[in-house]
C-alpha positions in Angstrom: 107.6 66.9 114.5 110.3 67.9 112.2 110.9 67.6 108.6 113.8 67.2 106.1 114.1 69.8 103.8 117.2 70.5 101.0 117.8 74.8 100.7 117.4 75.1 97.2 117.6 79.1 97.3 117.5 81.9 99.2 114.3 84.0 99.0 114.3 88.0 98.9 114.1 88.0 102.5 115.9 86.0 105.5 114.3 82.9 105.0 116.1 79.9 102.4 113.3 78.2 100.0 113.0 74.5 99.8 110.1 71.9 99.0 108.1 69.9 101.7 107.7 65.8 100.7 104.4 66.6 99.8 105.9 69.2 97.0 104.7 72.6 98.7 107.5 75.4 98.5 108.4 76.3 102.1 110.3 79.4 103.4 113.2 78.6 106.2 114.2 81.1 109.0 117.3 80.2 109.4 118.8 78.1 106.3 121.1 78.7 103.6 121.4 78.1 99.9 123.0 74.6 100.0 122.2 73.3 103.7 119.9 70.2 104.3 118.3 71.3 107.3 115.2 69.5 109.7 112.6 72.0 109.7 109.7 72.6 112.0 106.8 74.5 110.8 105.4 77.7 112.0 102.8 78.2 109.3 100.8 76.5 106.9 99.0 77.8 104.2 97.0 76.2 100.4 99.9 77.3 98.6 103.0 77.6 101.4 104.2 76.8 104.7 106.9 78.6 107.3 109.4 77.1 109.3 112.3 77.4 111.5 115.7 75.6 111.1 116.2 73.1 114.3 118.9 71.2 113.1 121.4 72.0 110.2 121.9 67.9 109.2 124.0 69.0 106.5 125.8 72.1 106.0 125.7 74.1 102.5 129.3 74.4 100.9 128.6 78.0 101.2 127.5 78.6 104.9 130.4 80.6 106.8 131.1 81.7 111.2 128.6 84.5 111.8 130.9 87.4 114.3 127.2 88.5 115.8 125.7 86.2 118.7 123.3 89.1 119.5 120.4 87.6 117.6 118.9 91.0 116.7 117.9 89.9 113.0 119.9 92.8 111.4 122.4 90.5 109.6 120.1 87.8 108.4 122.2 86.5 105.4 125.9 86.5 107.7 125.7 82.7 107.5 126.1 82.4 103.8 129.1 83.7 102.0 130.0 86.3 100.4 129.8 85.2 96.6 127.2 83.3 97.3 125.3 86.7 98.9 125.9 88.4 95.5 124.9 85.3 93.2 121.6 85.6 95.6 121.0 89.2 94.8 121.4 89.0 91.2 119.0 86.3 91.1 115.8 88.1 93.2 116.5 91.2 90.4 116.0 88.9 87.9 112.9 86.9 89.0 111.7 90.5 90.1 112.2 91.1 86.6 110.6 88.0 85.3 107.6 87.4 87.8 106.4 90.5 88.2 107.8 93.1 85.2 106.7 89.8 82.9 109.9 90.0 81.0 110.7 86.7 79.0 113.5 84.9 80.9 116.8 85.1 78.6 115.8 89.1 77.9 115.9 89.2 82.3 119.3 87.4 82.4 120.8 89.6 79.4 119.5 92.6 80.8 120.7 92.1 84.5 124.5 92.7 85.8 126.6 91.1 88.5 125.9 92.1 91.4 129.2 95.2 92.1 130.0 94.3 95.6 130.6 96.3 98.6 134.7 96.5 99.8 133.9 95.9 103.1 131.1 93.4 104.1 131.4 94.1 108.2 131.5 97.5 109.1 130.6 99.6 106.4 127.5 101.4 108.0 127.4 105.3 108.4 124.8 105.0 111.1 123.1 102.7 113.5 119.5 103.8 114.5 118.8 102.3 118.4 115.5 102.0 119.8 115.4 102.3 123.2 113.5 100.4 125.8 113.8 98.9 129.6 114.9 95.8 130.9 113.2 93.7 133.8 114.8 96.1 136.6 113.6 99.5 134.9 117.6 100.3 133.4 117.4 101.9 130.6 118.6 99.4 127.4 119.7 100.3 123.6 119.2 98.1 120.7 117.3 96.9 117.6 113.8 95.2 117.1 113.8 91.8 115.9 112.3 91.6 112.7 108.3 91.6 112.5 108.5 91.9 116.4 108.4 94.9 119.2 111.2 92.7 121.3 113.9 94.6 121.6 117.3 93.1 121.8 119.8 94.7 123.7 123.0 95.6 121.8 126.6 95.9 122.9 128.2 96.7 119.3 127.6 96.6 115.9 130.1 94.4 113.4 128.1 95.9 110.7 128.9 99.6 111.5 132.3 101.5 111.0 134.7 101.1 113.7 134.3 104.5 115.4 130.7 103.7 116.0 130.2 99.9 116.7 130.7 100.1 120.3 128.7 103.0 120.5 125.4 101.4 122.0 127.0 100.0 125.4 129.0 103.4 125.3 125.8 105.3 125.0 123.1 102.4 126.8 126.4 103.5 130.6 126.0 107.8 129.6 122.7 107.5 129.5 121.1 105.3 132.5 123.6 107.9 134.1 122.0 111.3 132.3 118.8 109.8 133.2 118.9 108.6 136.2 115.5 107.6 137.6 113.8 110.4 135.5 112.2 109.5 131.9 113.9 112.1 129.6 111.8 110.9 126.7 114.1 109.3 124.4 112.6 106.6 122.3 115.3 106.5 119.7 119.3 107.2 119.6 121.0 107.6 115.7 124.6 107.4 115.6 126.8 108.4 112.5 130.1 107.9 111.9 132.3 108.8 108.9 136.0 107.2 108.1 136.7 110.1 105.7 135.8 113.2 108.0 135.8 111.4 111.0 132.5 113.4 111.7 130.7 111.4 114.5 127.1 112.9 115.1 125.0 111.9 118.1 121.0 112.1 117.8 118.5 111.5 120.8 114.9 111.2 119.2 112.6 112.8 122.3 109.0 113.3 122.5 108.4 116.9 123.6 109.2 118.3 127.4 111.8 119.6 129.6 115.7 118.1 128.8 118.8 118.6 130.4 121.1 119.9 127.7 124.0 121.1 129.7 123.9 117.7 131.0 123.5 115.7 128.1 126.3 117.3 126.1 129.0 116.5 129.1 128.0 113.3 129.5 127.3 112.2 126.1 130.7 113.8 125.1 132.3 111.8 128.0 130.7 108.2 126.3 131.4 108.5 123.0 133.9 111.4 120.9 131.7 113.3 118.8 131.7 116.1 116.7 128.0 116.4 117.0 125.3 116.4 119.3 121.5 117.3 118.9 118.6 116.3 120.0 115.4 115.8 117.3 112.3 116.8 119.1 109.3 114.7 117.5 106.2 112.1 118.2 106.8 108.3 118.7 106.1 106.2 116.2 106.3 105.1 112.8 105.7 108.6 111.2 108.3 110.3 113.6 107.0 113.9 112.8 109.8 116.3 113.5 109.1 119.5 115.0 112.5 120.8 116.1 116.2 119.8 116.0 118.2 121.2 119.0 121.7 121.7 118.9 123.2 120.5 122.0 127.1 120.7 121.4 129.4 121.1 118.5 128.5 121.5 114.8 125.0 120.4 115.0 125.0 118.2 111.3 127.2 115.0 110.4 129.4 115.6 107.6 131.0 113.3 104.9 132.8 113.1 101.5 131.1 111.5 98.3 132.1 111.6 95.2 134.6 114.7 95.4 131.4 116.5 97.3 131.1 117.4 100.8 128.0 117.0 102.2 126.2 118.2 105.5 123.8 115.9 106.7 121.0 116.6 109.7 119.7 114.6 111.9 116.4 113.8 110.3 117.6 113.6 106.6 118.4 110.3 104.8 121.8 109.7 103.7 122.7 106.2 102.0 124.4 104.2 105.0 127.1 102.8 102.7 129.5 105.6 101.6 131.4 103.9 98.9 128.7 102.1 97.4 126.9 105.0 97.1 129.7 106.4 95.0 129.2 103.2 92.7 125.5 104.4 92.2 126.0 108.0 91.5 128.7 106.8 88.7 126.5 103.9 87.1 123.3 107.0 87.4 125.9 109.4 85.3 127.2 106.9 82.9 123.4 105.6 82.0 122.2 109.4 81.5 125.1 110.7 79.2 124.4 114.0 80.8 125.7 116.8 78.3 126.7 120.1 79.1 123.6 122.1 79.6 121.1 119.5 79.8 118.0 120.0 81.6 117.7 117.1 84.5 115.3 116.4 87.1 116.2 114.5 90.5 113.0 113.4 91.8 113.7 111.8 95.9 116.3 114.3 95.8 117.2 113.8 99.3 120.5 116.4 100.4 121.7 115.8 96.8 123.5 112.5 96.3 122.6 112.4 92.4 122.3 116.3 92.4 125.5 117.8 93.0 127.5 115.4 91.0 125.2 116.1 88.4 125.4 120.0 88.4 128.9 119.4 88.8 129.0 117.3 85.0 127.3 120.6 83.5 123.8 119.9 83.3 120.6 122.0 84.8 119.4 120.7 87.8 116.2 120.7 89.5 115.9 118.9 92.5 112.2 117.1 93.9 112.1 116.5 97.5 109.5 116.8 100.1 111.3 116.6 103.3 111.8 119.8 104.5 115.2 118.8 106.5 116.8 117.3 103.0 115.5 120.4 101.4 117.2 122.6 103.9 120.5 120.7 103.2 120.6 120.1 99.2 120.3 124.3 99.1 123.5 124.2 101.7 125.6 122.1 100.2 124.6 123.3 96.9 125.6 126.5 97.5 129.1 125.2 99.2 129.7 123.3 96.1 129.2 126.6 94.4 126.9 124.7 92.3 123.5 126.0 90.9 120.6 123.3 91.2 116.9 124.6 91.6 115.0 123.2 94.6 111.8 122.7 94.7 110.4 121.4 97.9 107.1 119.0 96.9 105.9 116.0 96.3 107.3 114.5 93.3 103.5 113.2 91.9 103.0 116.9 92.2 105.8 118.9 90.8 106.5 117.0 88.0 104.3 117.9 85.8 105.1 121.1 86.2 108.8 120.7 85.3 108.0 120.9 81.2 110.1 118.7 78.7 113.4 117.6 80.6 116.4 115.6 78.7 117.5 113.3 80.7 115.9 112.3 84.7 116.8 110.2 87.7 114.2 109.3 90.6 115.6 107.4 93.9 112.1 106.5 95.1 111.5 105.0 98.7 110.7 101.2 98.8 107.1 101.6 97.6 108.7 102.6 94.6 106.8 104.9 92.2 103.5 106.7 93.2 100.8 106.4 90.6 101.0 108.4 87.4 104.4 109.2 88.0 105.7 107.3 85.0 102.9 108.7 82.7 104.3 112.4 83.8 107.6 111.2 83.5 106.6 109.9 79.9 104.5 113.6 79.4 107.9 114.8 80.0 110.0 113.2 77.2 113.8 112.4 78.7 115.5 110.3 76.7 117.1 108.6 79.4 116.1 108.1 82.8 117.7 106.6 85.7 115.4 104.6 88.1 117.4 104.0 91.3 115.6 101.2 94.1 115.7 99.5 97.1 113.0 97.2 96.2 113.1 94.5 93.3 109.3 94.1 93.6 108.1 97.5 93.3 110.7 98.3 91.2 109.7 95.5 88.6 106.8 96.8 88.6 107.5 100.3 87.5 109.7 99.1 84.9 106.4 97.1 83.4 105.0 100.6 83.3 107.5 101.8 81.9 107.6 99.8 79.0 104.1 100.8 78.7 105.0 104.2 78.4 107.4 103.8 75.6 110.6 103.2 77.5 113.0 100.2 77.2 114.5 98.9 80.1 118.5 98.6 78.4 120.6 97.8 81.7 120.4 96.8 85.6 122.9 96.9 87.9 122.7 95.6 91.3 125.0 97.2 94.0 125.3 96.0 96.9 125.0 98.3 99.8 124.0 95.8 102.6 126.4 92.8 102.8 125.1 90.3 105.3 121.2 91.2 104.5 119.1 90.4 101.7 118.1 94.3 100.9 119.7 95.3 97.4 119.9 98.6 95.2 119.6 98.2 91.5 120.6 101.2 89.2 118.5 100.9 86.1 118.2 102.5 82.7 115.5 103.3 80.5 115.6 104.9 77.0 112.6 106.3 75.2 111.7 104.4 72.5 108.5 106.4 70.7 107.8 110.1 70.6 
């Protein structure tokens, strides 16, 4: 038995929000902002329910065509339009801000900036990551996992990802069934990168340990798909993925791309933000919000291969750079030294090396989506910048560090979200703090 239900908003996820007869708020797989839509529930609970969309009775003003009949989960929002995405994004910063950091409402909607929206909102991606799996006859199949799921749905292309690399998993799923043959090579995972500046494209096949045709793999692989690259990361399934070697298997062995008047080489393992050009629009809103001076002591903490850090060394200021993956260390000290720029690396967790970094001027940290571990912002505090940039993927955790900041003696003067994942709910927000007491 279905019910009626009017999308009030979307939630910070794929779901739309509405209200049950009986008043409870329930979260929609499969609604938009604007749609009256006959809902059957999935889950009830004291305080909320779950359902699915069966029917749209009456579409939003706002819901659009989705490109994508593949049903893999990785475009959740595609049915709502673009503004409306944006409008969406700057509202779950804001209620981040208000529900969780506790700031008073009017201070959260002052504070908060439009959302800067991505140039192109289908095929901007720098990389697809493709698990891999079997189908019913044993044939090797690429694709993603639908969300919350281990189903795997089998993907021909990619509207998301830049046009040399959207049709990359049925060119890869053919050149590798071939490579493979009836023999399990051990690849749980293929990562494609593509760049429209370099034209870099980098092939990775995630294996377990064990025997691999290499020869064999760079012909045929170079056959499916031009690249520029092609390696093969040898590490244990599973969440953790623990690299224990990266094998060169043909050509340059990294992926390479242009940001922000840098070039960067990128390996396999290493993170590199998936949306070029916004990334550009976070490194200038980090530099702007610092008002780096020439000769200013600044700490990167998440360093990664040196998004924030080169353009920072490059504005004249002393950098030393936090990261603990060994990969991203190994490439911030190579294309630091390309850039002909001096940054100190220090390879450690940033809870760790912090406090050893001594009074600093100004600091960024681009924390994963957990956001902050604890004590950081007390040793960043210990520390005394006058201005820090606090870079995140996650409104939530992210409210809550800037709560702690405040604690700290930091104000929380300006928040910008970017938008580096049109068609998904996931937003980055650059925000600045300024130190307030001594």
């Amino acid at each position: 038995m279905s019910e009626t239900v009017a999308i009030e908003r979307m939630a910070y996820g794929p779901e739309g929000i509405g209200h049950l007869e009986n008043g409870k708020t329930v979260f929609v797989e499969g609604a938009v902002t604007g749609d009256t839509v006959a809902v059957e529930l999935t889950e009830e609970k004291p305080r909320f329910a779950r359902g699915r969309a069966v029917e749209v009775l009456e579409p939003s003003p706002a819901r659009v065509a989705v490109p994508c009949a593949a049903g893999c989960g990785g475009c959740p929002w595609a049915p709502l339009a673009y503004d409306a995405q944006l409008t969406a994004k700057r509202d779950a910063v804001v209620s981040a801000l208000v529900r969780t950091a506790k700031l008073p409402t009017e201070r959260a909607e002052a504070l908060v900036a439009p959302c800067v929206p991505s140039k192109r909102q289908w095929g901007y991606r720098n990389k697809l990551e493709l698990a891999c799996g079997a189908d019913a006859a044993g044939r090797l199949v690429l694709g993603m996992r639908a969300a919350g799921t281990d189903q795997l749905v089998p993907l021909e292309t990619c509207p998301l990802a830049h046009r040399n690399i959207e049709n990359a998993p049925k060119a890869l799923r053919g050149a590798l069934r071939y490579l493979s043959g009836a023999e399990d090579l051990g690849i749980f995972r293929v990562g494609v990168r593509g760049s429209l500046r370099t034209r870099d494209v980098e092939i990775a096949l995630w294996t377990s340990p064990g025997a691999f045709p290499r020869a064999a793999a760079a012909k045929t692989l170079g056959s499916a798909l031009k690249n520029t690259s092609l390696v093969r990361v040898v590490a244990e399934p599973g969440r953790a993925r623990k690299v224990k070697k990266v094998e060169a298997l043909s050509g340059k062995g990294c992926w390479e791309e242009d940001l922000a008047e840098e070039r960067f080489l990128i390996s396999a393992p290493s993170f590199f933000q998936v949306n070029t050009a916004q990334a550009e629009k976070l490194i200038g809103l980090v530099l702007e919000g610092l008002e780096v001076e020439e000769g200013d002591y600044v700490a990167d903490l998440y360093s990664g291969a040196g998004t924030f850090s080169l353009p920072l060394a490059a504005a004249g200021a002393e950098v030393v750079a936090v990261e603990s993956a060994g990969s991203s260390v190994r490439d911030l000290r190579r294309n630091a030294e390309r850039a002909g720029v001096d940054i100190e690396v220090v390879g450690g967790d940033a809870a760790r090396e912090l406090p050893e970094l001594g009074e600093l001027d100004a600091l960024v940290v681009d924390p994963p989506r957990a956001g902050l571990a604890p004590g950081v912002v007390s040793s960043i505090a210990q520390a005394a910048p006058r201005r820090v940039a606090y870079v995140s993927c996650d409104p939530q955790t992210w409210a809550r560090d800037v709560a702690l900041f405040e604690q700290e003696g930091y104000r929380l003067v300006r928040a910008t979200p970017v938008d580096l994942f049109p068609q998904t709910y996931h937003v980055e927000v650059v925000s600045i703090f300024e130190r307030v007491s001594g």
